[in-house]
ZAMARGU-4260 file (C-alpha; in steps of 0.2 Angstrom, whole numbers, plus 5000, padded with zeros to 4 digits):
<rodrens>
0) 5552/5362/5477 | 5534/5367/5481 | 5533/5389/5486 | 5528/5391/5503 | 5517/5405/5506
5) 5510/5413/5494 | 5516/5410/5475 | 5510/5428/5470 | 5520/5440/5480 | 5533/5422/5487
10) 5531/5432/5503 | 5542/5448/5500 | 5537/5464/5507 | 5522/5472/5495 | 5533/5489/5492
15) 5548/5481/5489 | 5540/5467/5478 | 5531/5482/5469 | 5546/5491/5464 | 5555/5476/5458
20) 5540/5472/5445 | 5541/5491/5439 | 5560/5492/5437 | 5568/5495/5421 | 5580/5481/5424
25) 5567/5469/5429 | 5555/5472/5414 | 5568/5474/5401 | 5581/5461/5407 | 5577/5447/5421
30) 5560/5443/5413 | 5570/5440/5395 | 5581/5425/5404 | 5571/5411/5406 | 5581/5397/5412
35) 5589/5395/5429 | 5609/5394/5421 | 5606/5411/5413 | 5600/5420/5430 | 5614/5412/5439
40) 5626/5420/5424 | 5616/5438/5428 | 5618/5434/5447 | 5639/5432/5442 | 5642/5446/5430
45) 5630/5461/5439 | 5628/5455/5455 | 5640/5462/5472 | 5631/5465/5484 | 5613/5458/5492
50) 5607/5471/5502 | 5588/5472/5494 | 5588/5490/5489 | 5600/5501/5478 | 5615/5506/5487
55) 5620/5522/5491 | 5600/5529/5493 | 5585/5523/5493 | 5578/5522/5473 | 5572/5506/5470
60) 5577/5486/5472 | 5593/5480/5469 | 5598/5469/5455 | 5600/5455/5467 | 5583/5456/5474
65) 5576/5458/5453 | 5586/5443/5451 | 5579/5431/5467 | 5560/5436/5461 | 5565/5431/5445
70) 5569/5413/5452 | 5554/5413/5462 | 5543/5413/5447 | 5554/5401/5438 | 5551/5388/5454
75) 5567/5379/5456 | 5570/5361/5460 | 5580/5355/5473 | 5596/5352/5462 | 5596/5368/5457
80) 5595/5376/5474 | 5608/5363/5481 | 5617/5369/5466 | 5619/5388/5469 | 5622/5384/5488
85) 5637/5375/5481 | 5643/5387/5470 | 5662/5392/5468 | 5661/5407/5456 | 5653/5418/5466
90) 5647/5421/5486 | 5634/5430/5477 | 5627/5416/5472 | 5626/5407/5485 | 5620/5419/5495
95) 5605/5422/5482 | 5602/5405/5487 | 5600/5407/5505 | 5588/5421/5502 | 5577/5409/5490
100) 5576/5397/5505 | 5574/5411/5518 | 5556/5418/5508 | 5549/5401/5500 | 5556/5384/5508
105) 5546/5378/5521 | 5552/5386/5537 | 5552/5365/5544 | 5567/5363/5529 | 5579/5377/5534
110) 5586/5370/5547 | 5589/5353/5537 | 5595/5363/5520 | 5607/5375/5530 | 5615/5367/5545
115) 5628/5360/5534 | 5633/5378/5529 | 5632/5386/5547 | 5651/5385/5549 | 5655/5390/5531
120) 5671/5399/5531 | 5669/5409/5514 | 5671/5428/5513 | 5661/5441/5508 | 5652/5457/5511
125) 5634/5456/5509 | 5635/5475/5505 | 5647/5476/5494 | 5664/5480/5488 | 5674/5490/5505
130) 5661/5485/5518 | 5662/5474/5532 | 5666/5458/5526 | 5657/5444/5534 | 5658/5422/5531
135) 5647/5415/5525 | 5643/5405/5542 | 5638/5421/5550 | 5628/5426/5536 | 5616/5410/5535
140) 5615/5411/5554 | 5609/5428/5553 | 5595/5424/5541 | 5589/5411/5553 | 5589/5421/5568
145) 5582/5435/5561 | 5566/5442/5556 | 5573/5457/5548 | 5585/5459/5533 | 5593/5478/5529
150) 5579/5487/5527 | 5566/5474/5524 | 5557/5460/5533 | 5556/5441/5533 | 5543/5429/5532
155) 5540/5426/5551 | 5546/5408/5556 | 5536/5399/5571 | 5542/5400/5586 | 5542/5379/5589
160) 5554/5380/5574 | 5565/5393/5578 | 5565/5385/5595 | 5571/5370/5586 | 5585/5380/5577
165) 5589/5390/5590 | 5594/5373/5603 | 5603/5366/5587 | 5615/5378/5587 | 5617/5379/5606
170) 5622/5359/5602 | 5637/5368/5589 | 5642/5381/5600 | 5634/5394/5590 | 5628/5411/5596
175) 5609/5410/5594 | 5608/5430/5594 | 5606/5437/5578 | 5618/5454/5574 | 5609/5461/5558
180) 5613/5467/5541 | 5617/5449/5535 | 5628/5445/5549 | 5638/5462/5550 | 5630/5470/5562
185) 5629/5491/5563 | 5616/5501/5564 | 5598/5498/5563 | 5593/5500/5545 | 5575/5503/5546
190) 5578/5518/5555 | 5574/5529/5572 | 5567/5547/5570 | 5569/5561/5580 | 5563/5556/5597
195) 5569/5540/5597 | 5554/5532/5593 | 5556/5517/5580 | 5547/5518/5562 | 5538/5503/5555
200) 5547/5487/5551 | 5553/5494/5536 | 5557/5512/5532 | 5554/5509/5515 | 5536/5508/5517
205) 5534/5525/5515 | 5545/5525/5497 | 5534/5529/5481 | 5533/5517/5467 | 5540/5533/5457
210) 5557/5529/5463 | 5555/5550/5464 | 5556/5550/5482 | 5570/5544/5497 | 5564/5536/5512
215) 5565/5547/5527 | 5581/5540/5536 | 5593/5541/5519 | 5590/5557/5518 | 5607/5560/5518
220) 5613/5547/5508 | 5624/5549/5494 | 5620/5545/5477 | 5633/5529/5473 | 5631/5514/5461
225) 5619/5525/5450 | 5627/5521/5431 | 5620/5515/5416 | 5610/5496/5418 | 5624/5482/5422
230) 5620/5470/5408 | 5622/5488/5395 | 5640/5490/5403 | 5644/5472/5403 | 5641/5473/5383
235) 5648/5488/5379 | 5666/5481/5389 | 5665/5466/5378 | 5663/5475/5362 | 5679/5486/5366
240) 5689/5473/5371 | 5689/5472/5389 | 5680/5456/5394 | 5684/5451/5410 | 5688/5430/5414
245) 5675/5423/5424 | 5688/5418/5439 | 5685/5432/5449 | 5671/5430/5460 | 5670/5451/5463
250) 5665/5459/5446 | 5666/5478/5444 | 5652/5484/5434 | 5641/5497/5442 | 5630/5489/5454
255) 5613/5491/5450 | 5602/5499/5437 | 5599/5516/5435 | 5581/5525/5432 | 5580/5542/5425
260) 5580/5556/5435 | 5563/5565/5437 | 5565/5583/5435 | 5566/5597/5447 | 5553/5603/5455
265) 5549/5622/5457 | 5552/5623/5477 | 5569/5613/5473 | 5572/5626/5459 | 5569/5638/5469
270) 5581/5631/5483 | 5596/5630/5471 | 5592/5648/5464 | 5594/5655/5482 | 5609/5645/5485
275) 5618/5651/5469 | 5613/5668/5471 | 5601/5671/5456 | 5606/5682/5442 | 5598/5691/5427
280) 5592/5676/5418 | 5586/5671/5435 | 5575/5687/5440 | 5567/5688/5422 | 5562/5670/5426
285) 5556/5674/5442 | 5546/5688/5436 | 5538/5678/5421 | 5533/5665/5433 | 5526/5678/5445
290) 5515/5688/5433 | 5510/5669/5429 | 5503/5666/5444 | 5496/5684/5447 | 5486/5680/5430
295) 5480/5666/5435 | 5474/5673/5451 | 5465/5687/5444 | 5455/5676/5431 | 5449/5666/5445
300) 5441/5681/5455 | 5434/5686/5437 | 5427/5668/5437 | 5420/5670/5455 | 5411/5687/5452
305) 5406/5682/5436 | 5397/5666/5446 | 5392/5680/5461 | 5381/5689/5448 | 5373/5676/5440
310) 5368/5670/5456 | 5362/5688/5461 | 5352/5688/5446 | 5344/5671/5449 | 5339/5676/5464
315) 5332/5693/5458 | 5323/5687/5443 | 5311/5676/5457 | 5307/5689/5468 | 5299/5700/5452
320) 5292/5682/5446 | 5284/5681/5464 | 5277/5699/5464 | 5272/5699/5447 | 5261/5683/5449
325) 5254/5690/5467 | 5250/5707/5457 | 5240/5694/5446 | 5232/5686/5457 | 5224/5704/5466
330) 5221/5711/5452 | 5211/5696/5445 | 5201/5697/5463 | 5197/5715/5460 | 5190/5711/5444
335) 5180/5698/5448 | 5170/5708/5463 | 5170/5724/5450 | 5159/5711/5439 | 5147/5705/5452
340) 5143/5722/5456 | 5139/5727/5438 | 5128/5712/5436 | 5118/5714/5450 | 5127/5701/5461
345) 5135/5705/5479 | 5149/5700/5488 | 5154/5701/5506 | 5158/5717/5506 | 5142/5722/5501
350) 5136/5708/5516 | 5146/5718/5528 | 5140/5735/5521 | 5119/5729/5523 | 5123/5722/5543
355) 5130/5739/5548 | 5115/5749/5539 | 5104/5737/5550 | 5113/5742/5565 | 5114/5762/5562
360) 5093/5761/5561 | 5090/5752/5576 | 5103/5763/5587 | 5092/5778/5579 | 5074/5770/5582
365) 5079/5765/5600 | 5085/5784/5600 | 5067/5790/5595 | 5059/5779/5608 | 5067/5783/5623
370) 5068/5804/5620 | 5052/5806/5613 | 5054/5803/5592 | 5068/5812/5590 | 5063/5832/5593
375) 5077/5842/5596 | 5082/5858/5607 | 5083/5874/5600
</rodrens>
């Protein structure tokens, strides 16, 4: 069947489609099956619920998600998609399915590939073992009346078509409303903050690729489902002995993959110290990491001053440049007129020096002439 959309991200939101490629789980164990049986097997063993993100918190994409972008790329035919829709072994499966139609089929197909399922009868919690348990009727229905999925979002359908849908089902007798979370209703997964106001789409939008960081509305979420990879867990019970029989269409491993937990940082250090009181071990810590920082503080003010001065004695060096080259500069001026006076030559000074001479002798000549030559009284 051809990929509808695009056949790099097969339409899955960016973040979530970014944690999948970095996931431990993905890298080291999808991408190593390479034939559609095989990821139906995974799907069977490690697979019990198909919410798209961890449970229990908000860490990183769920095996079931891992698992449907590894079909995407294998690019199934329609046998094989009719084939898992079919499936006995496991709801899981087929719901897996579903979700490759929902993200890549033609959204013109979905009505011809599910209407056939949209009364399905089966049982089975999309979230998992002890949740609200849903048929599989409901939860088809809900992928074609809804946009949203958990705490992700679908590729839109157009309106024409979901018209279309929408007036088939009025034709069963179906509810053409959609009640979210794969048909079982509940709260809003993507979250509403303080005021009331509604966050994006998808809360996880703001989720680090680090898988470091939980998105803003699981804050309080408890850590569940974190154990060791499912595939590791499923080996290690065969090698003791306690293989399960692939009748049961609800196995128990842990239900998704875990990553390594990053290490504390200082302000959640700090938080756990002043919860458990502290201590001598504690303080001495404390005070080793507070003449630390003092250190580190006072080399950076010996580092400022140090840059202060050199600047001040930049700044000094061209002024005593500048008043040493205008010291020059007069005293080569004075040397020069010194020279053209010891050789006979003049200069304006001596210009100057000659036109008031002239003047003194005629104020005294017109003296002379108007008092009579100049006698004087006694």
């Amino acid at each position: 069947m051809e990929i509808y959309g695009s056949n790099t991200t097969y339409n899955l939101e960016n973040v979530l489609r970014q944690n999948i490629l970095g996931s431990d789980y993905y890298r080291q164990t999808c991408t190593s099956l390479n034939n559609w049986s095989d990821i139906v097997d995974e799907i069977y063993e490690n697979v019990d619920h198909v919410e798209p993100w961890m449970s229990g918190n908000a860490r990183g994409a769920s095996s079931a998600f891992c698992l449907l972008h590894r079909l995407f790329t294998l690019k199934l035919n329609p046998k094989q998609i009719k084939d898992m829709l079919d499936h006995r072994d496991s709801p899981y499966i087929r719901a897996v399915g579903f979700l490759y139609l929902r993200y890549v089929a033609d959204p013109k197909t979905l009505w011809s590939w599910c209407a056939l399922y949209v009364k399905d009868q089966e049982m089975f919690a999309p979230s998992g073992p002890e949740q609200k348990e849903v048929t599989m009727g409901d939860y088809v229905r809900d992928l074609l009346l809804s946009q949203y999925y958990f705490e992700t979002i679908f590729p839109r359908i157009p309106k024409p078509v979901q018209d279309a849908i929408n007036d088939e089902l009025k034709s069963r007798n179906l509810p053409t409303t959609a009640k979210g979370n794969g048909g079982a209703g509940g709260a809003d997964r993507r979250g509403v903050d303080d005021t009331g106001n509604r966050r994006p789409a998808s809360v996880k939008a703001s989720l680090s690729v680090a898988f470091g960081q939980r998105a803003p509305n699981r804050s309080g979420a408890r850590e569940e489902g974190r154990g060791r990879d499912p595939s590791a867990t499923m080996r290690d019970n065969i090698a003791g002995g306690s293989s399960k029989a692939r009748s049961s269409a609800s196995p128990d491993p842990p239900r998704d993959r875990d990553r390594r937990e990053p290490p504390p940082s200082r302000r959640e250090y700090d938080r756990d110290r002043d919860g458990r009181g502290g201590g001598a071990g504690s303080d001495w810590r404390d005070r080793g990491y507070d003449r630390d920082r003092h250190d580190a503080r006072e080399r950076g003010r010996v580092r400022d001053r140090g840059r202060d001065d050199e600047r001040d004695y930049g700044r000094e060096h061209e002024r005593d440049r500048a008043r040493r080259s205008h010291d020059e500069r007069t005293e080569s001026r004075r040397r020069s007129r010194s020279s053209d006076r010891r050789d006979g030559g003049r200069d304006a000074r001596d210009v100057f020096r000659d036109a008031a001479a002239r003047e003194r002798r005629g104020n005294e000549d017109d003296v002379r002439t108007r008092y009579g030559g100049g006698s004087s009284r006694r």
